[in-house]
N, C-alpha and C positions, 0 to 999 in steps of 0.2 A: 257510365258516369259515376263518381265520387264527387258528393257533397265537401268542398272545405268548410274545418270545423269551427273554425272563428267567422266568417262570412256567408258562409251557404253558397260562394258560388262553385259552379258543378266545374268540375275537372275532366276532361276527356280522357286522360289514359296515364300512366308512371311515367317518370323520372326515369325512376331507375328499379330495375329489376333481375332477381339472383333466384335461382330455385332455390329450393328446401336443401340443409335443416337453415334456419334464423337463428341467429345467435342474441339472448337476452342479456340484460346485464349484470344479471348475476351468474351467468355465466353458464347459462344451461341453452340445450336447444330443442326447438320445435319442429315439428317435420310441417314448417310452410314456407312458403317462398318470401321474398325479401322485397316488399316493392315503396315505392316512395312517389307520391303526387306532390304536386309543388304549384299554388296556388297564385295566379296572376294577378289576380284583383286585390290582394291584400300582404300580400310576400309571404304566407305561412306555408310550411311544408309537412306531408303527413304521412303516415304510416300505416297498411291495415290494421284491423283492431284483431288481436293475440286472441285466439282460441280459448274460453269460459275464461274470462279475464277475472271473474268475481274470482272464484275459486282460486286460481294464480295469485293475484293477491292477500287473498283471506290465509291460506295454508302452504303456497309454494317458496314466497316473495319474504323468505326471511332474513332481512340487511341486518349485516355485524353482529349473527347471533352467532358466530363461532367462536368468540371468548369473549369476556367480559369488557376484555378494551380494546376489542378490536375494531381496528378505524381504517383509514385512507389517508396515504399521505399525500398533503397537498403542496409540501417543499422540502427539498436538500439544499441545505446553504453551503457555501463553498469549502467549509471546516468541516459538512457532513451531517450537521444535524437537522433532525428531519423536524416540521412541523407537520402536523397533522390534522387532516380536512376540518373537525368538528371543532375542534379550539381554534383555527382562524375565523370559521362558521360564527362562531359567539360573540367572536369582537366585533366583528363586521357588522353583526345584525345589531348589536348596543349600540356601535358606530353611528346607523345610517336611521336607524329609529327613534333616538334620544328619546327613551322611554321615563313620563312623571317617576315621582315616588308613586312605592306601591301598586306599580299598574297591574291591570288585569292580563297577562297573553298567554294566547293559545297556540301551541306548536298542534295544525292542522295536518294529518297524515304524520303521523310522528313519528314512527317505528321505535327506538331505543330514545328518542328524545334527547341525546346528548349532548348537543347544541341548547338547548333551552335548559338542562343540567348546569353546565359551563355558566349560561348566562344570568344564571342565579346564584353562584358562586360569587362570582363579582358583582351579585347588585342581591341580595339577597332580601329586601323590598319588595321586588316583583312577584307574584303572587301566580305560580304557572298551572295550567291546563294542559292535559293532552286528548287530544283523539285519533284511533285509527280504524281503518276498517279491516284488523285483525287484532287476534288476543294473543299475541303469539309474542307481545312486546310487556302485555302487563306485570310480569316479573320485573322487569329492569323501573317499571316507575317506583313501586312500592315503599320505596325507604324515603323518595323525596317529592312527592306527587303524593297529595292528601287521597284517600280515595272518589269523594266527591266532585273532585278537580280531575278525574278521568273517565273515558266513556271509551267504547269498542262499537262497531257496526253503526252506531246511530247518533246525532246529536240530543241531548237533554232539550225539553224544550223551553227549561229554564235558564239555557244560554243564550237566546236571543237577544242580540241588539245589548251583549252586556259587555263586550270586549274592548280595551283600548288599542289592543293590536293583536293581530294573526299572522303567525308566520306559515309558511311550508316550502321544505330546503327541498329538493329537489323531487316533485311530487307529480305538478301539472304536465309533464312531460308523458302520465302515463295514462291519464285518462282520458276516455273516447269523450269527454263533452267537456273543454276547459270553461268555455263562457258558462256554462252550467253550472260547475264548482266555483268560480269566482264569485258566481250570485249567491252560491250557498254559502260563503266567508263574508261576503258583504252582511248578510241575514245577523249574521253572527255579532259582527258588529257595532258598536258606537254609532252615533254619527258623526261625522269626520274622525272615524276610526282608522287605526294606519293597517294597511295590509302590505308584509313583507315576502315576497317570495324569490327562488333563486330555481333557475332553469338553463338546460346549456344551452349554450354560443354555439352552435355548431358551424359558425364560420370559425374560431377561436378551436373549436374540437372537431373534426372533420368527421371522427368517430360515430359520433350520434346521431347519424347520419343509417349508420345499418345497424340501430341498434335496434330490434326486434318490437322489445315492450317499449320503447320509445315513439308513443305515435304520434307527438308534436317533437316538430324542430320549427323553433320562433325564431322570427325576427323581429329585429326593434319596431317594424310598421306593424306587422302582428299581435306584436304585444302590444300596443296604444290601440289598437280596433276591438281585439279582445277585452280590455280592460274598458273602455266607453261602453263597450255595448253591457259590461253588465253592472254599469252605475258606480264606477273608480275614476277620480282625477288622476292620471300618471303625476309623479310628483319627479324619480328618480331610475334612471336604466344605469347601474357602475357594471361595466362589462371590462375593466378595468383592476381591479381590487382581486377578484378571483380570475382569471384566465382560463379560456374557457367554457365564462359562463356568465348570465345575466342575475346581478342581485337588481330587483325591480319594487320601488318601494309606492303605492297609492295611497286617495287615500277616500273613504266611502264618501259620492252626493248622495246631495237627496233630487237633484233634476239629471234627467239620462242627460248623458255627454253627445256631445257629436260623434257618430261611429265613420265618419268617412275617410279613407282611406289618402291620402297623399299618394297621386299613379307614380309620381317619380320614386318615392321612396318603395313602393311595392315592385314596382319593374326591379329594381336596381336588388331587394331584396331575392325577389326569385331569379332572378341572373346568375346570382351567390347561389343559391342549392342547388340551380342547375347543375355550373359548377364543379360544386363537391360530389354530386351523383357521377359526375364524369371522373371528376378522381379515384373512387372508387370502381368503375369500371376498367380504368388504365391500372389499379391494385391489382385487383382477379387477374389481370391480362402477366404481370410482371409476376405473381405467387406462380402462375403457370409454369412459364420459363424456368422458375428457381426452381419446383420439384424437378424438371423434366431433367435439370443439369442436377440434382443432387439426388435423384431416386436411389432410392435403399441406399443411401450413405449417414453419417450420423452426420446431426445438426443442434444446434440448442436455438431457443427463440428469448429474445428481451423482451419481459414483460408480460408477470401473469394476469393482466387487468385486460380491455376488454379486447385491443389492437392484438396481443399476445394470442388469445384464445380465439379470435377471425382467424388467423392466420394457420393457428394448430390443427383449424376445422378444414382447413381446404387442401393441407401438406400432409398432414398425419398420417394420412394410409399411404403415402409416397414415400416418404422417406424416415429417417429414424432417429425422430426426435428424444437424445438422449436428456434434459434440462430445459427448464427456465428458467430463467433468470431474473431474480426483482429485490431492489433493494429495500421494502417494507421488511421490518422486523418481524411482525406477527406471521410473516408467511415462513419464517425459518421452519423450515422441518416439513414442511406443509410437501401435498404433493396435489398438481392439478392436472387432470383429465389422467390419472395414475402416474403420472410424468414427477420426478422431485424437484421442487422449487429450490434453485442454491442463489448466495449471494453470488452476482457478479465476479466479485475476485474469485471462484471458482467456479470459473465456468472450467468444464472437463475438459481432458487434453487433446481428446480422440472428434472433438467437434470438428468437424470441416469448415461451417459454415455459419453462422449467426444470422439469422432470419430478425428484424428489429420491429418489435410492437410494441412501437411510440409516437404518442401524436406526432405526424411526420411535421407537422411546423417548429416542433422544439427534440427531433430526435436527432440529428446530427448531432449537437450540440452538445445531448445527453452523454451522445456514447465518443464523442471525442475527448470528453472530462473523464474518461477512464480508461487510464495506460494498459490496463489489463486485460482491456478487450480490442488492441493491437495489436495482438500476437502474430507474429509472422504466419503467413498462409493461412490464417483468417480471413473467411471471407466475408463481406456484409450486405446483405440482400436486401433491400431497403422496399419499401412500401410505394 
C-alpha cells in the first residue's frame, strides 16, 4: 500500500511502471524503477520519493546554473522569436496577483530567483525575499536581493506571518509532503496573504508524467483538497496562460476549509492519469519498434529537454544517435549525454531517421513548421 500525499488514502499498487535508470528533470538518471500511483479519492497522482532527496536538492538540483542567462524557452512566434519561460513567468505572476505598492514577496524555493528579478524590474516598489534549501543560488541574489531578505536551509523566524504574497514557480511537484509545504507558506504569511504557485498540467504535458523527481502530478480536484486542507481559499487555477501548466493563486483563512473532495471531479481526474500512464506504455512499446528498425544506423532525435532525453535513454545503445536537435539559443555549441546539440536547420545529412521529443500534443505541429526537416527519406518516428 502507498499512502496518497494530499489525502492519505492508501493505494493498492502503480499505474504505471518502467525499471531502472528514471530519468529526472534535469536531466540525469537514477538506477530506480519508474512507477506512478494514481489516487481515486481525490484525482492526485504520485511518484516514489528519489533516493536521499535532501541531498539531491541541496547539492545535485542545480537549475540554470550553466550560464548566467540561461533560461527555458516558453515560445517561437511565427517570425521566430523566442520568448523565454522566466520573463513570461514575471508578467503573469504581476498579472494574476495585483501586488499593493511596496509589498512584501517571497519567491519560496527560489533557485536563481529570476522571475522575482524580472518582477521587480517592472515594479520596483516591491520589496523581494528569497529562500531555498540550497546555497548553490546565493551568488546570483547578491547584487539585488539585500542580504537580510535571504535565507538558505531554514526560514528566519522573523518572517512569520509577515508576507503579503508567496510565490513558488515550479517547486511542489518535488516534495514528498505538498500539504506540508503549503502550511509552511501559509505560516509565512499575512492574513489573507495571497499565495502564488505554478505546477505542471500533466494532462497539458503528458511528460511529467515519467518524470523521476516529479512526485506529484495534480489535478485541479487535487489541488482544491491540497489547498483546504492546509488553510488556503482556492481563489484562481489559469492552466490556460502557460500550457502545460497550472498557475494557481490562494489565499490564507483563518478557519480550515472543507477538504472534501467532489467524486465526480476526482473520478474523471484519475481516468486522466490513467490515461497518460497508458500513453506512455504504448511510447516504450513504439521507441521498441524504432531501435529494432533502425539498429546501429545513424539517427538524430528533437529536442534536448526532457521527451529528447527519455527517448536517448532507451535507443542509445541501439542505435547511433549522431545529434539533437533544439532551437533554444543557449544550447548552441552545447553537447548532451556527449551527443552535439545543433540547430534544427542542421540536422546532419547522414541521419536516417528523426526520432521526435515533443510533447506529442503540440509535436506535429512543431516539426511540420520546419521545411528542413522534410527532407526526402527522412524518416519521423514519433512518440
Amino acid at each position: 500500500m502507498t499512502a496518497c500525499r494530499v489525502c492519505g488514502t492508501n493505494i493498492s499498487s502503480p499505474t504505471y511502471e518502467v525499471p531502472a535508470p528514471a530519468l529526472t528533470s534535469i536531466m540525469t538518471l537514477l538506477d530506480v524503477p519508474t512507477r506512478v500511483f494514481v489516487c481515486a479519492a481525490c484525482g492526485h497522482a504520485q511518484s516514489d520519493d528519489i533516493p536521499d532527496i535532501q541531498a539531491f536538492y541541496d547539492t545535485g538540483y542545480r537549475i540554470s546554473l550553466n550560464s548566467e542567462d540561461h533560461d527555458q524557452i516558453f515560445a517561437v512566434s511565427a517570425d521566430g522569436t523566442i520568448t523565454y519561460r522566466t520573463d513570461h513567468q514575471a508578467a503573469l505572476a504581476l498579472r494574476l496577483l495585483d501586488l499593493p505598492d511596496g509589498a512584501l514577496i517571497l519567491d519560496y524555493g527560489a533557485a536563481k530567483a529570476d522571475t522575482l528579478r524580472k518582477m521587480t524590474v517592472s515594479r520596483s516598489d516591491l520589496r523581494p525575499h528569497v529562500f531555498d534549501v540550497s546555497s548553490d543560488y546565493a551568488a546570483a541574489w547578491q547584487s539585488w536581493v539585500p542580504q537580510a531578505a535571504q535565507a538558505t536551509y531554514s526560514v528566519p523566524g522573523a518572517w512569520q506571518e509577515t508576507f503579503d504574497a508567496i510565490m513558488s514557480h515550479f517547486v511542489i511537484e518535488h516534495v514528498a509532503d505538498p500539504v506540508g509545504f503549503m502550511r509552511e507558506v501559509r505560516a509565512l504569511l499575512r492574513p489573507d496573504g495571497a499565495f502564488l504557485f505554478s505546477i505542471p498540467d500533466v494532462a497539458g504535458n503528458p511528460g511529467d508524467m515519467a518524470v523521476a523527481d516529479h512526485l506529484n502530478h495534480f489535478s485541479e480536484a487535487s489541488i482544491a483538497h491540497a489547498l483546504a486542507s492546509a488553510g488556503f481559499q482556492l481563489q484562481t487555477i489559469d492552466k490556460t496562460s502557460f500550457p502545460g501548466a497550472f498557475f494557481v493563486v490562494a489565499r490564507r483563512i483563518e478557519m480550515p476549509a472543507q477538504t472534501a473532495t467532489s467524486s465526480a471531479a476526482a473520478e474523471d481526474a484519475a481516468k486522466q492519469a490513467r490515461d497518460i500512464c497508458d500513453f506512455w506504455d504504448q511510447a516504450s512499446g513504439k521507441l521498441r519498434d524504432g531501435t529494432q528498425h533502425y539498429a546501429r544506423r545513424k539517427v538524430a532525435i528533437y529536442g534536448a529537454g526532457f521527451y529528447g532525453s527519455w527517448i536517448y535513454c532507451r535507443i542509445g545503445q541501439a542505435v547511433d544517435v549522431v545529434a539533437f536537435l533544439d532551437r533554444n539559443e543557449n544550447m548552441k555549441g552545447a553537447t548532451h549525454f556527449g551527443i552535439p546539440v545543433l540547430s534544427p536547420e542542421d540536422l546532419p545529412a547522414e541521419a536516417e531517421a528523426l526520432f521526435i521529443g515533443l510533447n506529442p500534443l503540440k509535436a506535429r505541429a512543431a516539426i511540420a513548421a520546419q521545411p528542413w526537416l522534410q527532407r526526402p527519406g527522412l524518416d519521423h518516428v514519433w512518440l
